[in-house]
C-alpha positions as CSV (number, residue, x, y, z in Angstrom):
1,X,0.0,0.0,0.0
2,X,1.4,3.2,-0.9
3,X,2.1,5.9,1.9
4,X,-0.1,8.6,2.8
5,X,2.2,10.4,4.3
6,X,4.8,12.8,3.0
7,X,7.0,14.5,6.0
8,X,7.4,12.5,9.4
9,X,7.8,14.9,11.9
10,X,9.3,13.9,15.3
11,X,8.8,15.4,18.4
12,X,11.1,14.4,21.8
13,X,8.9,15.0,24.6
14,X,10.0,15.0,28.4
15,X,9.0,17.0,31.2
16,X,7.5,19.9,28.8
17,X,3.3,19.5,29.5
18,X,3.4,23.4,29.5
19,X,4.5,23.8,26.6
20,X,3.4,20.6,24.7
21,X,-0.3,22.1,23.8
22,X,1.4,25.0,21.8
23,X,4.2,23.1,20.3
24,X,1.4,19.6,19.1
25,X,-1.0,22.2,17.9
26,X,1.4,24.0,15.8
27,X,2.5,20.6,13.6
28,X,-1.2,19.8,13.6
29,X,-2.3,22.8,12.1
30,X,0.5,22.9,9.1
31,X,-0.8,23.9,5.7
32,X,0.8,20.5,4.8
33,X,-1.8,18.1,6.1
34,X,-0.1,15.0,4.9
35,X,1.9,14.6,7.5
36,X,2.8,11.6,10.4
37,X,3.0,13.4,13.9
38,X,5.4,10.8,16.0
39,X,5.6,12.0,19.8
40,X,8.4,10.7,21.6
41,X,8.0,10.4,25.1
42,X,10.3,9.3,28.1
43,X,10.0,9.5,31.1
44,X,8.7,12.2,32.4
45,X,7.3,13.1,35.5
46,X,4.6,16.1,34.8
47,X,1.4,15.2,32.4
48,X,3.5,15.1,29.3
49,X,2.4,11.8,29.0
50,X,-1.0,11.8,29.2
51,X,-0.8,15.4,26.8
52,X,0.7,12.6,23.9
53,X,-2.2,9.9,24.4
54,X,-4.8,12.3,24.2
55,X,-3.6,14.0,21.0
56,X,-3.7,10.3,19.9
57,X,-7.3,9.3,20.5
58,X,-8.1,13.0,18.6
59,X,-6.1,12.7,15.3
60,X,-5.6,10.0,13.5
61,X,-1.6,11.0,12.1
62,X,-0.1,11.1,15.7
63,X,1.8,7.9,16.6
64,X,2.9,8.2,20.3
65,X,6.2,6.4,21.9
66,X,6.7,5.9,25.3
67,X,10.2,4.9,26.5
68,X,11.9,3.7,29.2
69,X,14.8,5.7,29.1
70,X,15.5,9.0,29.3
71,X,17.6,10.9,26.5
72,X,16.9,13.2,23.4
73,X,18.9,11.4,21.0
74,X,17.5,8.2,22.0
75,X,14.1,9.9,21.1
76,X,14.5,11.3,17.8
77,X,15.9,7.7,17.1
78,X,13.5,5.8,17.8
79,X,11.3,8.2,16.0
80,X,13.5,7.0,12.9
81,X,12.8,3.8,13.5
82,X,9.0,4.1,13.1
83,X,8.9,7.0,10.5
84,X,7.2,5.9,7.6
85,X,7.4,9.2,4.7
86,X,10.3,9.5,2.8
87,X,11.2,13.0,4.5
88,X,11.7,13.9,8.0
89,X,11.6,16.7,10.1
90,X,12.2,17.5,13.9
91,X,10.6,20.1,16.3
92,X,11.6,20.1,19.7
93,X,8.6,20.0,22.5
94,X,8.8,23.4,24.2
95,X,9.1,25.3,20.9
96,X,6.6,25.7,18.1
97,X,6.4,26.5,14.4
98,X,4.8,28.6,12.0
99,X,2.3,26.8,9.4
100,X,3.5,26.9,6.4
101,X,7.2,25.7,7.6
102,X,7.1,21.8,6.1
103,X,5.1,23.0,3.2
104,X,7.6,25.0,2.3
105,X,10.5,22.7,3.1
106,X,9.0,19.8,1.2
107,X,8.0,21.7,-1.8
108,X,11.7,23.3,-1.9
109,X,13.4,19.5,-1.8
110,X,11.1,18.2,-4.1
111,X,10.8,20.7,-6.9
112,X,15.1,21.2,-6.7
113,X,15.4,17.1,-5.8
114,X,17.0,17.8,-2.7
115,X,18.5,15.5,0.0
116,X,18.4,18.2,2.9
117,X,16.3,21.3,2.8
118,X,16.2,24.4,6.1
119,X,14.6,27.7,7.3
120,X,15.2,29.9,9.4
121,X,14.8,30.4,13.1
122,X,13.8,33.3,15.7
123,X,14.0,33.2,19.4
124,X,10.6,33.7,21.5
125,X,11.4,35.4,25.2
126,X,9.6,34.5,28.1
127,X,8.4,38.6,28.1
128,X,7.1,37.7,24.9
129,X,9.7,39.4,22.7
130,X,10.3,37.7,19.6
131,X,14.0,37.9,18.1
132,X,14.6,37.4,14.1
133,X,18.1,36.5,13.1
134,X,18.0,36.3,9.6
135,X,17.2,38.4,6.7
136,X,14.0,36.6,5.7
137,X,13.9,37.3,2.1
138,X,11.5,35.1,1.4
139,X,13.6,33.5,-1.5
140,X,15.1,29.6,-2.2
141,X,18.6,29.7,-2.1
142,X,20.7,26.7,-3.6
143,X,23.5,26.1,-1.3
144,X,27.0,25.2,-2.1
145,X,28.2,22.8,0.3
146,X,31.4,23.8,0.9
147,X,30.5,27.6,1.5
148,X,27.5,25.8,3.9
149,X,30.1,23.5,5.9
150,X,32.4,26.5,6.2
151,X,29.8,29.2,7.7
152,X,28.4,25.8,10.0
153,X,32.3,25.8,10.9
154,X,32.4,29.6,11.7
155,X,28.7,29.9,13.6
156,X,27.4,31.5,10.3
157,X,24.7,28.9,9.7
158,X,22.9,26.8,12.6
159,X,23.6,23.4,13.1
160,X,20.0,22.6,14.5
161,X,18.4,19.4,13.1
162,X,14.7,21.4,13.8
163,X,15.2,23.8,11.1
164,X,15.5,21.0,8.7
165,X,14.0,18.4,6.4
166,X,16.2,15.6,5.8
167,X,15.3,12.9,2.8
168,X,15.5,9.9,5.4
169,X,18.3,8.0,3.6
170,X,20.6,10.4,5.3
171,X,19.6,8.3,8.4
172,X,20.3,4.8,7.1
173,X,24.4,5.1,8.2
174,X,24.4,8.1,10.3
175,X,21.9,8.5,13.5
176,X,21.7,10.7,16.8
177,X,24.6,9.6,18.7
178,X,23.1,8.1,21.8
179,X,24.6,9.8,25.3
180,X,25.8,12.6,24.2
181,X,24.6,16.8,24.1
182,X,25.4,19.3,21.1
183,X,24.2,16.1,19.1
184,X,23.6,18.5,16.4
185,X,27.4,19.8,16.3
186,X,28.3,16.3,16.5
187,X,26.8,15.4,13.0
188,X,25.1,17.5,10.9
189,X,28.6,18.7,9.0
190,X,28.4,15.0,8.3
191,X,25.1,14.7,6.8
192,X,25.4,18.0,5.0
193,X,28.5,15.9,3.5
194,X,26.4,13.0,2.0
195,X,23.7,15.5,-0.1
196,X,24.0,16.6,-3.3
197,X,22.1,19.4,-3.4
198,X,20.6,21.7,-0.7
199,X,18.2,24.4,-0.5
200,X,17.9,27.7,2.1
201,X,14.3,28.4,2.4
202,X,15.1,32.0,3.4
203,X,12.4,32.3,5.5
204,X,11.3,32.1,9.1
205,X,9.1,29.3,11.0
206,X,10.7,27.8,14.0
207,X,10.2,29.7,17.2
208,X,12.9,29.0,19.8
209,X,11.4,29.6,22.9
210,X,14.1,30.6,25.7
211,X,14.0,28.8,29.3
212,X,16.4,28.9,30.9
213,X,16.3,25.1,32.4
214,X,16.4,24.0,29.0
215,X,18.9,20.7,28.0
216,X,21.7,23.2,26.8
217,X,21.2,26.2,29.1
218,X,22.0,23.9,32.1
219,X,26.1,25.0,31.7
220,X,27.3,22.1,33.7
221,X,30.5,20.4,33.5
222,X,29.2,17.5,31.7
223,X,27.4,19.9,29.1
224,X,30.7,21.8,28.4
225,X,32.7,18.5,28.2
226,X,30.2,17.6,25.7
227,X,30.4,20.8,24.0
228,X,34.2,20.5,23.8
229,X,34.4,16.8,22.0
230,X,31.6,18.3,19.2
231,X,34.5,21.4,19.1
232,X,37.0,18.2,18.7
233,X,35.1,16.5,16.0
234,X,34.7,19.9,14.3
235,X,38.5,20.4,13.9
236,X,38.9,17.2,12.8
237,X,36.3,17.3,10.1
238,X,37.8,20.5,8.9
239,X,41.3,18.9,8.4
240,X,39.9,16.0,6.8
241,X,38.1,17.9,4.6
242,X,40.6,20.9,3.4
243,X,37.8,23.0,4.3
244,X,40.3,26.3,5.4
245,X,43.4,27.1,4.6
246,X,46.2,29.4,5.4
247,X,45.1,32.3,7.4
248,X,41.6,31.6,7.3
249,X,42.5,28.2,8.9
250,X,44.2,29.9,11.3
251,X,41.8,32.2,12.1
252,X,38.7,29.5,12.5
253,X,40.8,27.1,14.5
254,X,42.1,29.5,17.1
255,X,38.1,30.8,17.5
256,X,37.5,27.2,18.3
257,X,40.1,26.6,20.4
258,X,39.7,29.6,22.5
259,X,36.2,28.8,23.2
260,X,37.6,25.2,24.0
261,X,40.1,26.5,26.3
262,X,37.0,28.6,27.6
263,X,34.6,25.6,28.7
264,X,38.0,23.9,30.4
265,X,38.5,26.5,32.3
266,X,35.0,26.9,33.3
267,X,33.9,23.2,33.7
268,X,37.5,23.0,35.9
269,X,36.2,26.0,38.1
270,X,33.0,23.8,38.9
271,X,34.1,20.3,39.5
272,X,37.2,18.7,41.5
273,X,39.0,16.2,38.8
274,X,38.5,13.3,41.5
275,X,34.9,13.9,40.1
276,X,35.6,14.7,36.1
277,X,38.5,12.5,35.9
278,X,37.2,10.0,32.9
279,X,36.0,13.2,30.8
280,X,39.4,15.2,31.7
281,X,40.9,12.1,30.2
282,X,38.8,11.7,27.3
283,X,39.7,16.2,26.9
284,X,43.7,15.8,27.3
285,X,43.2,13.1,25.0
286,X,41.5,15.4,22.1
287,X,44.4,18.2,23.1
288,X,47.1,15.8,22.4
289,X,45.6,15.2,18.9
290,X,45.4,18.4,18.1
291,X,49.5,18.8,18.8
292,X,49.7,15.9,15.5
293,X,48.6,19.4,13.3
294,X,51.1,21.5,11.9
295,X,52.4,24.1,14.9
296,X,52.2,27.3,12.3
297,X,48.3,26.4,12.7
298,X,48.3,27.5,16.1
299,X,47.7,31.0,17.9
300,X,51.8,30.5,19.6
301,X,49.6,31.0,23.2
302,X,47.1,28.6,22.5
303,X,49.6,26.0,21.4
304,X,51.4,26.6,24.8
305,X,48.5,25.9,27.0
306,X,47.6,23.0,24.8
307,X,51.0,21.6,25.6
308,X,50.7,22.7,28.8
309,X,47.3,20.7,29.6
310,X,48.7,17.5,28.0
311,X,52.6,17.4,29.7
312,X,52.5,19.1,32.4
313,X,48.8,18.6,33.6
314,X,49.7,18.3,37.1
315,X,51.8,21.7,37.4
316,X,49.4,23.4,35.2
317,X,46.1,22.4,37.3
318,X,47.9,23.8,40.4
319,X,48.8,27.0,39.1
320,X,45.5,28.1,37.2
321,X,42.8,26.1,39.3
322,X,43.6,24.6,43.1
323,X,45.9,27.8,43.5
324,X,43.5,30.3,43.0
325,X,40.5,28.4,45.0
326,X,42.9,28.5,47.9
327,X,43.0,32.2,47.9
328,X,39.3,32.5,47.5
């Protein structure tokens, strides 16, 4: 039997009930109406489960999950698994979208046989204020993928998966990596890699809505170690790739790297390495690597306190961490 539907869009739900009314009704309402809703939930401890199961009984194209564990990637994965149109698209449960955003996005990646199609994004406050970041010209831009992977590289472009409609082959070798945050920085340089042709819907219809005990705004320890390996894979992908060179390679690895040497400094400040002492191994291990790329690469201070972290740890920790908590 031939599908009905044309976009699967996946929704990760867990502990959002107050925001999952605005977020479900926004996907329901799309001027697209050929469309699988799939929520996602797990775990959670407010109504947000009883919110999917309801929107279940009342429409026929939501599929609710429930799973045992707890974790975003493992959501939008197993919403993979059970997808059944051959595009799919992600909105996250405590923001919402505007209605003619998969219409748009499908009729863009069809018509130009796209593998990967994206808008644009604006952050909702919770005063109400809404901020646009892009220049909305209503056009659809063919991308070229190198000048896409470099502006990804340089904070240009998002990285967000829920600005995007991805043809869901680009799934079949390359999912969410399970355990991990800044999933999106992790991979999407790498599916961007597999398509042959792209398309900027230079418009806006995902609304970010700001709280601030969101996944990525809780800046623990554990976020910014995460946030440092997806800085890790980033360099390595640019290498790999010839993405940069001379002083613009310069230039985009020592951004990187300061705002590496950044989330060290600030995870460090919050944690004893007792406590952090698998993922200070798993950081000194990515520092190392970097030393294997040419030296004229390097900012000359960064690649001393990149030397410094991996040969002289000890010394180093004393001096610019247990030191200075002594004086405080």
């Amino acid at each position: 039997m031939e599908n009905k539907y044309l976009v699967s869009v996946i929704i990760p739900v867990h502990n959002t009930a107050c925001y999952l009314h605005k977020c479900v009704e926004s996907v329901r309402n799309q001027s697209l109406k050929e469309i699988e809703i799939i929520l996602v939930e797990n775990m959670s401890t407010d109504n947000s489960a009883e919110i999917c199961d309801d929107y279940a009984k009342n429409d026929s194209r939501i599929k609710v999950l429930h799973l045992p564990v707890a974790g975003l990637c493992i959501a939008r994965n197993a919403g993979i698994d059970v997808a059944t149109a051959p595009y799919i698209g992600f909105v996250d449960s405590d923001d919402y979208i505007g209605s003619d955003m998969f219409k748009d996005l499908y009729e863009a990646m069809v018509n130009n046989n796209a593998d990967l199609t994206f808008c644009n994004y604006c952050y909702e406050y919770e005063d109400g204020r809404v901020e646009l970041l892009a220049p909305n010209s209503g056009n659809n831009i063919m991308c070229v993928k190198e000048e896409l992977l470099q502006d990804l590289m340089w904070e240009k472009k998002s990285c967000a998966v829920w600005i995007r409609l991805f043809k869901r082959e680009l799934f079949a070798s390359l999912r969410f990596p399970d355990g991990f945050v800044y999933e999106d920085r992790r991979n999407m340089h790498r599916w961007i890699m597999m398509c042959n042709k792209i398309v900027w819907v230079d418009k806006t219809y995902y609304y970010y809505v700001e709280r601030t005990n969101s996944i990525c705004h809780t800046i623990s320890p554990e976020n910014r170690y995460h946030y440092i390996l997806s800085c890790f894979m980033r360099l390595d992908f640019i290498h790999e790739q010839t993405l940069f060179s001379g002083k613009e390679l310069f230039d985009v690895q020592t951004v990187i790297l300061r705002n590496v040497l950044l989330q060290f400094k600030q995870a460090l400040q919050r944690v004893r390495p007792k406590k952090f002492r698998k993922e200070l191994a798993d950081i000194r291990k990515g520092f190392k690597h970097l030393l294997t790329y040419p030296k004229e690469e390097f900012d000359p201070r960064i690649y001393k306190r990149i030397k410094n972290i991996v040969y002289y740890w000890p010394l180093y920790y004393c001096v610019h961490f247990a030191f200075k908590k002594l004086k405080q």
